[in-house]
Steps between C-alpha positions, in 0.01 A plus 500: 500500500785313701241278671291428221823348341507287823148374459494437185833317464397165693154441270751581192772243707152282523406480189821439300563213749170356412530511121858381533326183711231422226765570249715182674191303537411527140824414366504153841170405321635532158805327583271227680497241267890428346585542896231221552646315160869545648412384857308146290832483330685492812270292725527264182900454508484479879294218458791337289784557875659158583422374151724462166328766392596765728857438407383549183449858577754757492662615758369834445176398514510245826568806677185688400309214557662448886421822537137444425520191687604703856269800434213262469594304824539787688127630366385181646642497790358829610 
């Protein structure tokens, strides 16, 4: 019975791993659009650097959107 434990143990290891992955990709697709909506928001204010209106912004926030800002450069530049 020993070795039927081993051969049956990576299809169970298998198949929990796969329903864990759709699991994740259901909730990334259902997540989808406020991450879209947030990243708008963000490429929006970064529009605003070297203006009045990025001063405007608080401090907290300048830092999200810099963040954005380098994340998005370095996608490019790959």
């Amino acid at each position: 019975m020993g070795s039927q434990d081993q051969h049956r143990r990576p299809d169970l290891h298998a198949a929990i791993g796969a329903r864990l992955t759709e699991q994740q990709q259901t909730a990334d697709e259902a997540a989808r659009p406020d991450r879209e909506a947030y990243e708008e928001r963000l490429d929006a204010d970064a529009a605003l650097f070297g203006t009045a209106g990025w001063l405007a912004l608080p401090e907290a926030r300048r830092h999200q959107v810099g963040a954005h800002m380098a994340r998005t450069a370095r996608k490019q530049a790959a």
